[in-house]
C-alpha positions as CSV (number, residue, x, y, z in Angstrom):
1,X,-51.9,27.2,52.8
2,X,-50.9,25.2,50.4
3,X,-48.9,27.3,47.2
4,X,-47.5,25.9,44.3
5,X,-43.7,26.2,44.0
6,X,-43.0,25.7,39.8
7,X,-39.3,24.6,41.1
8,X,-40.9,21.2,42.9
9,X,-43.5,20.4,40.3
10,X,-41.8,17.9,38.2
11,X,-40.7,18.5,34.5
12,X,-43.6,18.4,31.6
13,X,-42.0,15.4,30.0
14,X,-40.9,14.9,25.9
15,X,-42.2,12.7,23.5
16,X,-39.9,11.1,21.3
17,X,-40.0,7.7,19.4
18,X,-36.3,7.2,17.8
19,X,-32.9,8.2,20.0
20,X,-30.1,10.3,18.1
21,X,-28.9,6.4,17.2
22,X,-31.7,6.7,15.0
23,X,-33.4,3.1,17.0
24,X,-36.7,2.9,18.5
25,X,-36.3,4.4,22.3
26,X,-39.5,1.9,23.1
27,X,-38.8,-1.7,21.1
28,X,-41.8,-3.3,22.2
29,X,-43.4,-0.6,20.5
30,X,-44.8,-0.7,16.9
31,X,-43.0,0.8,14.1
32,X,-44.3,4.2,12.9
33,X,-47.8,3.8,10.6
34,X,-45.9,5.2,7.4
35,X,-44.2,3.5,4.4
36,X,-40.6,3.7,3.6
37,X,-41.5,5.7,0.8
38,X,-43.4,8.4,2.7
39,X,-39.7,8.2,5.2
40,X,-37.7,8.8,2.2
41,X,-39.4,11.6,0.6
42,X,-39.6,13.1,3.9
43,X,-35.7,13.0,4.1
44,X,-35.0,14.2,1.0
45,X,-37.4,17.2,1.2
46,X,-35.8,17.8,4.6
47,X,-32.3,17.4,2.6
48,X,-34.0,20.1,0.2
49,X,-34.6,22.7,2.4
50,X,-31.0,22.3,3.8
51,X,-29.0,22.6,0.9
52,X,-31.4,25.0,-0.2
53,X,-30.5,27.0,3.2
54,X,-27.0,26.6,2.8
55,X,-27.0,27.7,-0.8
56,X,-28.9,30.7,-0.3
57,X,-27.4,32.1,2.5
58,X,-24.4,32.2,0.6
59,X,-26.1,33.3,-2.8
60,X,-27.2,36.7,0.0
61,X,-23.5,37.2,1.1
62,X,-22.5,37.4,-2.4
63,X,-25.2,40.0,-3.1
64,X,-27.5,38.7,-5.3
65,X,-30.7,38.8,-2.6
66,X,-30.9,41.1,0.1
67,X,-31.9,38.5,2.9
68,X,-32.5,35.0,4.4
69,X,-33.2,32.6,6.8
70,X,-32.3,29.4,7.6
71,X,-33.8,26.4,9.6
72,X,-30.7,24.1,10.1
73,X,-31.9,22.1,12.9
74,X,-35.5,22.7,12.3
75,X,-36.6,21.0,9.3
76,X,-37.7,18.0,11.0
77,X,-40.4,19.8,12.8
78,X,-41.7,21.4,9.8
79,X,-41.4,18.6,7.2
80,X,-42.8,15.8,9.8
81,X,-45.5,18.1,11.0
82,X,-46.8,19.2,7.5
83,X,-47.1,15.3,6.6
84,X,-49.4,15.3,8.9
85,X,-51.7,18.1,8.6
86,X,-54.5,17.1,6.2
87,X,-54.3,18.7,2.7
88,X,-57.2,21.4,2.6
89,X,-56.7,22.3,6.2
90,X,-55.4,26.3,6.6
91,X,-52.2,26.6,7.8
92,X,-50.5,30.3,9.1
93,X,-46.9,30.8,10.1
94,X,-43.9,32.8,10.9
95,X,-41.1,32.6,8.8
96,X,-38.7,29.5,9.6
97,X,-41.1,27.1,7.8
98,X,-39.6,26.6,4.6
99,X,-40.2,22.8,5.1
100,X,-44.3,23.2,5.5
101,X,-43.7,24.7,2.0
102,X,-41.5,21.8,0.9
103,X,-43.7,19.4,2.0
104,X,-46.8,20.4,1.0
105,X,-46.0,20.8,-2.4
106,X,-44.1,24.2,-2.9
107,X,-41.3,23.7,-6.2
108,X,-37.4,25.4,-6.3
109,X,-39.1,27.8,-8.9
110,X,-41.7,28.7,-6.4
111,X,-39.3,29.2,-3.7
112,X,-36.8,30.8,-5.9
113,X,-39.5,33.5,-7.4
114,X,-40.1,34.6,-4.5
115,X,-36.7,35.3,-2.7
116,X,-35.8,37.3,-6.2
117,X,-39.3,39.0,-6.5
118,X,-39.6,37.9,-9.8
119,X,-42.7,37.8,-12.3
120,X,-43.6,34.2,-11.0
121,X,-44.2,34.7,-7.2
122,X,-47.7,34.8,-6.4
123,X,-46.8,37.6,-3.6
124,X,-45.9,40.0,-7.0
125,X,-42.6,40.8,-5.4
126,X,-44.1,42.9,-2.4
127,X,-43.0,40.9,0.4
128,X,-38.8,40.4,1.5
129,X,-37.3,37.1,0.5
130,X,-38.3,34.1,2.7
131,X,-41.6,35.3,3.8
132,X,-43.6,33.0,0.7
133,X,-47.2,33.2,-0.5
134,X,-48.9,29.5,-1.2
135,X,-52.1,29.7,0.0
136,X,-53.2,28.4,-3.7
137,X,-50.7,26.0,-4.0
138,X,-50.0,24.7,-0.6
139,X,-52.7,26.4,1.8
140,X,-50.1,28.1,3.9
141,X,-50.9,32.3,3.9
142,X,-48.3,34.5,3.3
143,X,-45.6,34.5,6.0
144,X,-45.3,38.2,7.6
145,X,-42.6,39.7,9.5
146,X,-45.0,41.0,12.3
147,X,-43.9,38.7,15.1
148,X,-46.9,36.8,16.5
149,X,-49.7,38.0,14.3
150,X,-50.8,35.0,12.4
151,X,-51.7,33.3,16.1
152,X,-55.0,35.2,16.7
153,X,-55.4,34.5,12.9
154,X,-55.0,30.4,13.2
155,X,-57.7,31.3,16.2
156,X,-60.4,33.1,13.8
157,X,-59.7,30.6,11.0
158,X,-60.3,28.1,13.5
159,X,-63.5,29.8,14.5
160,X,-64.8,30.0,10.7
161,X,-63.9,26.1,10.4
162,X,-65.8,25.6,13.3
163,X,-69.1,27.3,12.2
164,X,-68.1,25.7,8.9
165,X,-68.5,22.2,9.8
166,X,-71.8,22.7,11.6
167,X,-73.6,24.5,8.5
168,X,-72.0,21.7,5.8
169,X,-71.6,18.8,8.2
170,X,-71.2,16.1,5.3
171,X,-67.8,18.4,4.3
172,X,-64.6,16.7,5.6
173,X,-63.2,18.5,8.7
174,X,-60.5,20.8,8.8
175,X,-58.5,22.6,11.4
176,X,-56.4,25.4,11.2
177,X,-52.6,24.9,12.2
178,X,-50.3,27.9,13.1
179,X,-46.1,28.0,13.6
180,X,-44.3,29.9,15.5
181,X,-41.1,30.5,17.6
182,X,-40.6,30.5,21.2
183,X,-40.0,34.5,21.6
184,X,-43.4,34.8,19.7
185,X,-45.2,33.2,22.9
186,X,-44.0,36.5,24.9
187,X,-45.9,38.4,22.5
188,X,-49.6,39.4,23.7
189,X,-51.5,37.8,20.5
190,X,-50.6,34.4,21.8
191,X,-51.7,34.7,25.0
192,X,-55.4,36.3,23.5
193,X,-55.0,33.8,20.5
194,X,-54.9,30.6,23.5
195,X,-57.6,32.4,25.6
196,X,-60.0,32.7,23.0
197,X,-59.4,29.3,21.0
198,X,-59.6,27.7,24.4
199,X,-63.1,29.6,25.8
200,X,-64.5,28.5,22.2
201,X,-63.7,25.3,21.6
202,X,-61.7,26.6,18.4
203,X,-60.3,23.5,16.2
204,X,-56.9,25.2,16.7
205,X,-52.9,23.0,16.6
206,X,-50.7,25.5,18.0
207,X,-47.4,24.6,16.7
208,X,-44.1,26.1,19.0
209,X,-41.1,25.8,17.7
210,X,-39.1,26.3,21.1
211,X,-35.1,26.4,19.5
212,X,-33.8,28.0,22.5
213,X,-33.8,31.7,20.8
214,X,-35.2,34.7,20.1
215,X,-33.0,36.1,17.8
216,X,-30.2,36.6,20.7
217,X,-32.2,36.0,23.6
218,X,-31.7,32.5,25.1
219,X,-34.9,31.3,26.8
220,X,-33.4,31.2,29.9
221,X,-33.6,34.7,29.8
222,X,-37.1,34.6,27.9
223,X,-39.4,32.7,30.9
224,X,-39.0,31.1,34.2
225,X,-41.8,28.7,33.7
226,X,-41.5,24.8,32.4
227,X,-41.4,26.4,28.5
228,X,-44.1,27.3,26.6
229,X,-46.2,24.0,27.3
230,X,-47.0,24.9,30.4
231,X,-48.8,28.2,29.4
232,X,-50.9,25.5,27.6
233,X,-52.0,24.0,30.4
234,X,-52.8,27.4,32.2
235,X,-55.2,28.2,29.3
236,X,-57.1,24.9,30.0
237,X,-55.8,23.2,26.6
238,X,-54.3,20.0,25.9
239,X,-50.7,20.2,25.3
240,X,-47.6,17.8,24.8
241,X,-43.7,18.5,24.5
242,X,-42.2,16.7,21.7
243,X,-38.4,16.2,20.7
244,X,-38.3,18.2,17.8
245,X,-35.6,16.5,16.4
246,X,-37.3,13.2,15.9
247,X,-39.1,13.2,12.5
248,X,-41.6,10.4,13.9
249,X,-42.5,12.3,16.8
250,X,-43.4,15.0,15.6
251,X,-45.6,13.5,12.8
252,X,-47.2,11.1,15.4
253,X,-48.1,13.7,17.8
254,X,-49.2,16.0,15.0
255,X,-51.1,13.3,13.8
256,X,-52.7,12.5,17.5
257,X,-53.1,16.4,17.9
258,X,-55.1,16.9,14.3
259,X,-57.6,14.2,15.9
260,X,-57.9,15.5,18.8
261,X,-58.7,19.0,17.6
262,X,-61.7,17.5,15.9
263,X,-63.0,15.7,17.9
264,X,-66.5,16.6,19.7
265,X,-66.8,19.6,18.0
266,X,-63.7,21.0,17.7
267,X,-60.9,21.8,20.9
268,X,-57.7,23.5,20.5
269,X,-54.4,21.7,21.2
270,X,-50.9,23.1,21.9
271,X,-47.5,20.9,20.7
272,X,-44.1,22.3,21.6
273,X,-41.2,20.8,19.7
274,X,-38.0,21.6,21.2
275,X,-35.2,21.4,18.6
276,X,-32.1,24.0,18.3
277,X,-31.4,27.1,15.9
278,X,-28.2,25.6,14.3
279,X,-27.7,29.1,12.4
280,X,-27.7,32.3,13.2
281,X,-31.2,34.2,13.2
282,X,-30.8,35.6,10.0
283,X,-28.1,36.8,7.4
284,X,-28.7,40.2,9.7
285,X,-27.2,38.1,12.4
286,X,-24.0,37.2,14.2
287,X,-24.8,34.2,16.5
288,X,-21.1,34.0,17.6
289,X,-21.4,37.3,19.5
290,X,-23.6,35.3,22.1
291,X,-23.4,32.2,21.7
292,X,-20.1,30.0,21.0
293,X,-19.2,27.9,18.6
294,X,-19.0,25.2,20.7
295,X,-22.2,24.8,21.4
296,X,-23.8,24.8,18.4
297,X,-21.3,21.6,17.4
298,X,-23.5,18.9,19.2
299,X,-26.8,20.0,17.1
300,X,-25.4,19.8,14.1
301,X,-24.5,16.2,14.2
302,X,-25.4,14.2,16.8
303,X,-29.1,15.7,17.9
304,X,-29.4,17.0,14.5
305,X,-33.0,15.5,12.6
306,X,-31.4,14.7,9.4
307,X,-28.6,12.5,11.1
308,X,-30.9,10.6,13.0
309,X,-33.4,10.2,10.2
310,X,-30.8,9.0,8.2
311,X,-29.6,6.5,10.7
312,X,-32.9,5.1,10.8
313,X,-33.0,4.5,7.2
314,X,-29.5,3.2,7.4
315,X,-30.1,1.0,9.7
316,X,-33.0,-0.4,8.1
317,X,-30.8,-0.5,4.5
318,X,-32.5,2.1,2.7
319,X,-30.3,4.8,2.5
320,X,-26.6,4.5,2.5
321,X,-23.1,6.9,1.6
322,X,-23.5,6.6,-2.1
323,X,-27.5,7.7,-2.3
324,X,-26.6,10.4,0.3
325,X,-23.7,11.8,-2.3
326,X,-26.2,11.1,-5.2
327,X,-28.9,13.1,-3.6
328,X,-27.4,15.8,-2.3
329,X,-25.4,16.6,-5.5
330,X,-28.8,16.5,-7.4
331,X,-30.6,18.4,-5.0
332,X,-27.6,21.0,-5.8
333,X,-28.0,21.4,-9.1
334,X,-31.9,22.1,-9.1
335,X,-31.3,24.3,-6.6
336,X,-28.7,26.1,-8.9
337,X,-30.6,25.9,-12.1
338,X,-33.4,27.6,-10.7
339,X,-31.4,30.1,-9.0
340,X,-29.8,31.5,-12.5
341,X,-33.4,31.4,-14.0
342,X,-35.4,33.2,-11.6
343,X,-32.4,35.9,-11.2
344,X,-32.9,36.4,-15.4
345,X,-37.0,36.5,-14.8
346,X,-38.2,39.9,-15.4
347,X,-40.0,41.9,-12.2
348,X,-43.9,41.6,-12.1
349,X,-45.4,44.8,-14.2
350,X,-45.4,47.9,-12.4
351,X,-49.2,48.3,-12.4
352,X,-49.1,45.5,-9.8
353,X,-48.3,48.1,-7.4
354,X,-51.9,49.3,-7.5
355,X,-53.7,45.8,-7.7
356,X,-55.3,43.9,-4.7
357,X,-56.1,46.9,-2.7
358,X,-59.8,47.6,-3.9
359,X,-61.4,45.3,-6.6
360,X,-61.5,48.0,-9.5
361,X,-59.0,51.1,-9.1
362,X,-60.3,54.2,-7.2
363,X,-60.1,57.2,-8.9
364,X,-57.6,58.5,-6.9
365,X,-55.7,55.5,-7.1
366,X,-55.7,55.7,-11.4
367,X,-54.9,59.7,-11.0
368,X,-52.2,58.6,-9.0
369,X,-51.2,55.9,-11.4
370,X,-51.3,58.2,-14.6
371,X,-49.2,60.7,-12.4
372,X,-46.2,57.9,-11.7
373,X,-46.2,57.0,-15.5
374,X,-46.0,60.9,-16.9
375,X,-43.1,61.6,-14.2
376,X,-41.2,58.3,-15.3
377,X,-41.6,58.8,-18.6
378,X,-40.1,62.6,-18.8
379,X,-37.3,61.0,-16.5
380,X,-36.4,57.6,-17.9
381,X,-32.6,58.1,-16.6
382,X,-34.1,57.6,-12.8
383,X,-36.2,54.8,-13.2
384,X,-35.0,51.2,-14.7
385,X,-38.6,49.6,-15.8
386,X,-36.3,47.7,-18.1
387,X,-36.6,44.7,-15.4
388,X,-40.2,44.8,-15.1
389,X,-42.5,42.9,-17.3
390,X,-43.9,44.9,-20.0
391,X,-41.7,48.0,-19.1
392,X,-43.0,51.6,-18.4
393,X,-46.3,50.1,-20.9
394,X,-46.8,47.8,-17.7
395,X,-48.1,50.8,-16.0
């Protein structure tokens, strides 16, 4: 007999292109198929979402939203693998991916309607802050707090593309991408969403996000396998480990994985980017109570994606300390001039509460509505519809 011990099989190895020296790991290697202005945008959008973070955590501890959460450590694996998704293709995810939103086109406005429900967001203010609706804009869905859901939706997106492509075969391809965090893989839709993408040939990029936590659960404690690639493998689908902290890496093998999932029909493919959550989970969170200090210092300098990208772009003399100042100061003052507009944006009408359930209003549902209005209006001391667009005539 012959078993397989997981302890002897060697390590799934990690793809990465540039060390934390931000220098090419392989030199007889080419140099990554993008221009230096497709690098630079990708820095500063990265830049964005971290003074963005940074900003609004703070803005939440000072009361003026009621939550957040930030990506410090992640934003290369959003940003680099958003560049590489292609622009129609449908895209679900958890809610750590501010950068997909960055990237793909979301403004400061759009991001700042949303985390203060104003008028403006396209979610009407139903959702809590950091869980964004761009499906229009960007073609990301809305993020929802269910942990693991939108995996078995990627899969039946996946499926549609599929039959999609074979009736309009002229159309250009699409696949459907999907993000999510380590201690989502432990949740029973992924393990249906792999099975099923996998036993249908479902042009599927499942994108892990593997930053060593869920919430305060270190995945030492999560798994005993070789991480989440190797559930990859056990599902029959192609899978690579990537440094997630190495902006090329993850665009090439997002890149590599997009044209893989189209090929010959359609296959799903599985990438696991292993980075670090530099912050704490949420603003609900204390990090320090099991974790220290300490070891969060190495990721935010050394292995951190923004350092190393901009020690590539340093050492190739496109970036230096005075654009860095430049940039980061203006970045900071968008951010904060959209911040004080959104917060003086009215709330979207109150009738918005009844809309997108049923195309045209039930019955019930206008009985209902006509009720709300006659109780708020014989008690305008308990309800401030001052703050919503058009008042109590919004209802």
């Amino acid at each position: 007999m012959d078993f397989l011990t997981p302890s002897k099989l060697p390590p799934i190895p990690t793809y990465r292109v540039m060390n934390s020296a931000g220098i090419m790991e392989d030199k007889t290697r080419a140099e990554p198929d993008v221009t230096n202005e497709q690098i630079l945008t990708w820095y500063k959008n990265m830049l964005t979402v971290n003074i963005l973070d940074s900003i609004m955590f703070e803005a939440q501890r000072h009361g003026r939203l009621s939550f957040y959460m930030v990506s410090a450590g992640e934003e290369g694996v959003t940003v680099g693998s958003a560049a590489a998704l292609g622009p129609n293709d449908v895209i679900t995810c958890q809610y750590r991916e501010t950068g997909v939103f960055q990237q793909r086109g979301f403004t400061l406005k759009d991001f700042m309607s949303q985390l203060f429900s104003n008028k403006n967001d396209p979610g009407k203010g139903r959702n809590m802050p950091v869980h964004y609706s761009g499906k229009a804009k960007t073609g990301v869905h809305a993020v929802a707090s269910t942990l693991g859901t939108q995996i078995p939706h990627a899969t039946g997106a996946a499926y549609a593309l599929k039959m999609e492509a074979q009736e309009n075969p002229t159309d250009p391809p699409r696949v459907a991408a999907c993000y999510f965090g380590d201690g989502a893989a432990s949740e029973g839709d992924f393990h249906g969403a792999l099975n099923i993408a996998a036993t249908r040939d479902c042009p599927v990029i499942f994108i892990c996000r593997n930053n060593g936590f869920a919430i305060s659960t270190p995945t030492s404690e999560q798994y005993r396998g070789d991480g989440i690639a190797s559930r990859g493998i056990g599902y029959g689908i192609e899978t690579l480990r990537v440094d997630g902290t190495d902006i090329f890496a993850v665009y090439e093998a997002t890149k590599e994985a997009r044209r893989r999932a189209l090929e010959g029909g359609g296959r799903p493919i599985l990438l696991e980017f292993m980075s670090y959550r530099v912050s704490h989970h949420s603003t609900s969170d204390d990090s320090f109570a099991y974790r220290k200090p300490g070891e969060v210092d190495n990721w935010k300098t050394r292995d951190n994606p923004l350092t190393r990208l901009r020690k590539w772009l340093e050492n190739k003399g496109l970036w230096d300390e005075k654009l860095e100042m430049q940039s980061r100061a203006g970045i900071r003052k968008a951010i904060l001039t959209e911040l004080a507009a959104a917060e003086k944006e009215k709330k979207p009408p109150l009738r918005a509460i009844f809309d997108d359930v049923y195309a045209e209003l039930t019955e019930e549902a206008e009985v209902q509505r006509k009720e709300l209005k006659r109780l708020m209006l014989k008690y305008p001391g308990e309800y401030d519809t001052d703050n919503y667009e058009g008042g109590i005539e919004g209802l």
